[in-house]
C-alpha positions as CSV (number, residue, x, y, z in Angstrom):
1,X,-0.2,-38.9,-41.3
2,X,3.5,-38.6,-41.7
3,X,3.6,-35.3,-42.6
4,X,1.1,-33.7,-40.0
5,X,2.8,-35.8,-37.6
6,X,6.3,-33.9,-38.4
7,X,4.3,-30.6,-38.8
8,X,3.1,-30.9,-35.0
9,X,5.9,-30.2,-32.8
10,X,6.6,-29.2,-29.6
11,X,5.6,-26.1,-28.3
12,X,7.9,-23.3,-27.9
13,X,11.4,-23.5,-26.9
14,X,12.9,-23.8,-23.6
15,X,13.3,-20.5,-22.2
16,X,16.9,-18.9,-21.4
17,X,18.1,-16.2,-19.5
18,X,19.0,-13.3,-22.4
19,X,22.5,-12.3,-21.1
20,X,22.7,-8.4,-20.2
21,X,26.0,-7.6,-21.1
22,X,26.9,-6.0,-17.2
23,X,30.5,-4.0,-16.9
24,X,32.8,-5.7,-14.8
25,X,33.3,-2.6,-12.3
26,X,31.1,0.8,-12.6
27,X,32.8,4.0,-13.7
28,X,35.8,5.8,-11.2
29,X,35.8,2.8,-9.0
30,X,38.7,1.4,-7.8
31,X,39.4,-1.6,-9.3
32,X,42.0,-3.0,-7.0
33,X,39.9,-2.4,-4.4
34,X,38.8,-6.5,-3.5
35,X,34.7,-7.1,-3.1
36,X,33.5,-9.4,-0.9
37,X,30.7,-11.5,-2.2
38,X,28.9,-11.9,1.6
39,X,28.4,-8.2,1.6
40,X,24.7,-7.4,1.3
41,X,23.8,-4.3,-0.5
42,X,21.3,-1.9,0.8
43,X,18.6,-3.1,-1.7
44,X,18.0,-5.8,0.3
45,X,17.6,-4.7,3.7
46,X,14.9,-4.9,5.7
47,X,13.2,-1.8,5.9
48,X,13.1,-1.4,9.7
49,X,17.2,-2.1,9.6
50,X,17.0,1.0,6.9
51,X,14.4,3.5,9.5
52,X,15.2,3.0,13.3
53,X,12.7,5.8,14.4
54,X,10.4,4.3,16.4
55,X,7.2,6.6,14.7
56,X,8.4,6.1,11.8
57,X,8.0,2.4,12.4
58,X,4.7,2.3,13.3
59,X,3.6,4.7,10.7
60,X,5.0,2.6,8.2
61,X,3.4,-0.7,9.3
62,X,-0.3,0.7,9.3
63,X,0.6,1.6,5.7
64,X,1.5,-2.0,5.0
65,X,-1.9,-3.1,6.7
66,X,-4.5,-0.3,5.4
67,X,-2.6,0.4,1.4
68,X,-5.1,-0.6,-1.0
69,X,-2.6,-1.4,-3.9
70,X,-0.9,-3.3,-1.8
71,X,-3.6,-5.2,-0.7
72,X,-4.2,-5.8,-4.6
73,X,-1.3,-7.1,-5.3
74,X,-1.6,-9.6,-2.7
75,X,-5.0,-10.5,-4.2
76,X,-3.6,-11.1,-7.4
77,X,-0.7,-13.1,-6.2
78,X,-3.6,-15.5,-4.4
79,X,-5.1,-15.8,-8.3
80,X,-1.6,-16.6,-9.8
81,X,-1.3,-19.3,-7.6
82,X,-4.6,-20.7,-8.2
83,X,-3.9,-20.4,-11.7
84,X,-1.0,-22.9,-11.0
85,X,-2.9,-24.8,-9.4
86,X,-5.2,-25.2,-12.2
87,X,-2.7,-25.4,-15.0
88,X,-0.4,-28.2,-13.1
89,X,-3.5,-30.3,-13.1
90,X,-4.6,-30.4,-16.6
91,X,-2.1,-33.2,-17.5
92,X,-3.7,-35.6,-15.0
93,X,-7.1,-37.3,-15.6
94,X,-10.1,-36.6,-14.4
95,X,-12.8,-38.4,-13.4
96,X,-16.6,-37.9,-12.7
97,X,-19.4,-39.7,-11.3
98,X,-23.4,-39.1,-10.5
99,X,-25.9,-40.5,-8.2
100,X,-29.4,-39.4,-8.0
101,X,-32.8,-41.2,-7.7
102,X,-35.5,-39.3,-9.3
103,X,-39.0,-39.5,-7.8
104,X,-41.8,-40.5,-9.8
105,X,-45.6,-40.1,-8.8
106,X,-48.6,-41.6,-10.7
107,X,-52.4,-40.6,-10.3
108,X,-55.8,-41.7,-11.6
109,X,-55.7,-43.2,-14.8
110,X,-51.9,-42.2,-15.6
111,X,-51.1,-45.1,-13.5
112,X,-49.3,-47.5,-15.7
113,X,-50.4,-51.7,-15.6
114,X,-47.9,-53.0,-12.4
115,X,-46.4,-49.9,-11.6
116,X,-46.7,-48.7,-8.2
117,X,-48.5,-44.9,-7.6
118,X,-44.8,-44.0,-6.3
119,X,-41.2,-45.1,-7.5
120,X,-37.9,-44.4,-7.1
121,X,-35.2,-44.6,-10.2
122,X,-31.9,-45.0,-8.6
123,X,-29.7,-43.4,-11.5
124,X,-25.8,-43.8,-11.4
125,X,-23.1,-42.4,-14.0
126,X,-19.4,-42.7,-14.0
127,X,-16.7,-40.8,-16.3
128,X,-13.2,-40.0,-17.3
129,X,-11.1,-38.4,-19.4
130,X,-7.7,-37.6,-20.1
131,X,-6.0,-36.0,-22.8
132,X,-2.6,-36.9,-23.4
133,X,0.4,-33.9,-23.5
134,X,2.0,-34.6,-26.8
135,X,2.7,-31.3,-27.8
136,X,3.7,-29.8,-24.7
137,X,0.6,-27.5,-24.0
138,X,-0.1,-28.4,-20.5
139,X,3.9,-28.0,-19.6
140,X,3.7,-24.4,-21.7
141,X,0.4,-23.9,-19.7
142,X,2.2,-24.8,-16.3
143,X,5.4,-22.9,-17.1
144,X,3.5,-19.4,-18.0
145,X,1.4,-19.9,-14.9
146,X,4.3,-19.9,-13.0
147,X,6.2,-17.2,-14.3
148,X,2.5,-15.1,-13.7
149,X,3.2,-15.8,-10.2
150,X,7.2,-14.6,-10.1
151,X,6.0,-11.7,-11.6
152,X,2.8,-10.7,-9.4
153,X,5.1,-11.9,-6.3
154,X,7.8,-9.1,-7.8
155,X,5.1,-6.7,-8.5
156,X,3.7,-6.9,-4.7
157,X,7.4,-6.7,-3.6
158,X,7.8,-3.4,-6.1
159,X,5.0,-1.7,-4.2
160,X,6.0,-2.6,-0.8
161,X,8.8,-1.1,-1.2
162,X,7.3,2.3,-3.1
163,X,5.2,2.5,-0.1
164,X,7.9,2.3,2.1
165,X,10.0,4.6,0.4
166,X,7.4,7.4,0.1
167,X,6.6,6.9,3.9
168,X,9.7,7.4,4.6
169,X,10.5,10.5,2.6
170,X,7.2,11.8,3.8
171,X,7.9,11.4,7.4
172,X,11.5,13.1,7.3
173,X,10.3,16.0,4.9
174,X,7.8,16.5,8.0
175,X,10.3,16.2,10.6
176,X,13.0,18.6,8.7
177,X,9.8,21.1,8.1
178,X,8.5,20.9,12.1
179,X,12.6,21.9,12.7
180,X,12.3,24.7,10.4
181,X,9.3,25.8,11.8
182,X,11.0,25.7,15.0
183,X,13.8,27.9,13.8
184,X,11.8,30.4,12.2
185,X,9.9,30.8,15.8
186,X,13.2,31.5,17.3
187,X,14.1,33.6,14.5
188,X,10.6,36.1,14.9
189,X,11.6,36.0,18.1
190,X,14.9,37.2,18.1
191,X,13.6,40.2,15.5
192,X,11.5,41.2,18.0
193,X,13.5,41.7,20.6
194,X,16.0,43.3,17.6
195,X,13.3,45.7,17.0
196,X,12.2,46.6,20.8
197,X,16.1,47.5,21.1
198,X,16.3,49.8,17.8
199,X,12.6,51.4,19.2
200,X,14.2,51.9,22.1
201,X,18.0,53.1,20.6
202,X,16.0,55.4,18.9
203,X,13.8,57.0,21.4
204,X,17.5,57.4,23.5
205,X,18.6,59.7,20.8
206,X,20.9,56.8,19.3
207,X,19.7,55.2,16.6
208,X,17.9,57.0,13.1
209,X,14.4,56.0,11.8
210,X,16.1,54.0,9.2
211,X,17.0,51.6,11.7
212,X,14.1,51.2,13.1
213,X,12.7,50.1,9.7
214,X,15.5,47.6,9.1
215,X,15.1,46.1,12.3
216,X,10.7,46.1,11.0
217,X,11.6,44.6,7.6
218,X,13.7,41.6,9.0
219,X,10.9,41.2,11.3
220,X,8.3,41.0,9.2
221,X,10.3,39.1,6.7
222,X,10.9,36.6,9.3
223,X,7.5,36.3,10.3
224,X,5.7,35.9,7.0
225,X,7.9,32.0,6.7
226,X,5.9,30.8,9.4
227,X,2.5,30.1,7.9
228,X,3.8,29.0,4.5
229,X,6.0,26.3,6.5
230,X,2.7,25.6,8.6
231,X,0.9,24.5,5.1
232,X,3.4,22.5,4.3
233,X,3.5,20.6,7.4
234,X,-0.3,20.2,6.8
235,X,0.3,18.8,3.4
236,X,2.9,16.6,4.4
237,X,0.7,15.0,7.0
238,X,-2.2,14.8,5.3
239,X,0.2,12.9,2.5
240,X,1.0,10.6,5.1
């Protein structure tokens, strides 16, 4: 008994932080330069601090609402914590009880001598258990839950801010591509007007047939940006 006794200890040890081994100041940074500890970086944020745009805004929350992953993530968060629940109430003991009254019926010559054709059993049962932590299972049980939680509370919090992220490049590649599209408008039109002068340069006498063509190539050249930057903007919002 001794020696399974001394074989039987507790499970696992306590867990520590594994230090990371961090520099003390990042490369080309001024090290006399003092750091204030109240200053908060931009990691933690709030995301409509980080995107004033009102669209933008709005797009962003129906992204929060309608994501599926994110709506996952907040699913398995709701099991981690049910698994807590569970696990912090396995040290505790438990107790059962049952109650019924069966219903018997008798007939013809099944009857038994003093019995009545019909009886009621009352039946009643009453239990409990509870096994006692020696080892430490329940508190390894408890801890692992918990750090199941951390993690699917991190994990929801990683693709929040993914989905925020890609929103928000999304939504500025658009608005950069709808100013470029702009631009090139202006651009055709300018060549056009650039081309009506050389036509008419040239039919003055002024101007040679090779500027005429210039004047055409710059035009066309001009013009043939415009649909590629209108599939893009397509693909962009559709992406959003």
């Amino acid at each position: 008994a001794a020696c399974i006794a001394a074989g039987c200890t507790t499970v696992g040890p306590d867990y520590s932080r594994p230090e990371t081994g961090l520099p003390a100041a990042y490369r080309a940074a001024d090290a006399a330069a003092p750091t204030v500890a109240s200053d908060q970086s931009f990691g933690a944020l709030q995301w409509w601090s980080v995107f004033p745009d009102p669209e933008l805004q709005a797009l962003i929350r129906v992204a929060l609402e309608q994501n599926y992953d994110l709506q996952v993530a907040v699913q398995r968060i709701a099991q981690a914590r049910a698994q807590v629940t569970v696990a912090g109430s396995r040290p505790y003991p438990t107790v059962g009880g049952a109650l019924s009254a069966p219903y018997t019926g008798y007939s013809g010559s099944d009857l038994p001598p003093g019995i009545a054709s019909n009886s009621f059993v009352p039946l009643v049962g009453l239990g409990a258990a509870w096994e006692i932590d020696f080892w430490g299972k329940f508190k390894r049980n408890s801890e692992s839950a918990w750090a199941e939680l951390l993690a699917a509370e991190d994990a929801r919090y990683a693709v929040m801010a993914t989905l925020v992220s890609d929103v928000g490049q999304a939504y500025l590649t658009l608005r950069a591509l709808d100013l470029t599209l702009e631009i090139s408008r202006r651009t055709v039109s300018s060549r056009t007007q650039s081309v009506d002068l050389v036509q008419a340069r040239l039919d003055g006498g002024v101007a040679g047939i090779l500027d005429l063509r210039q004047a055409e190539t710059l035009y066309y050249t001009a013009n043939k940006t415009i649909p590629e930057f209108q599939r893009q903007i397509e693909e962009t919002e559709n992406r959003i």
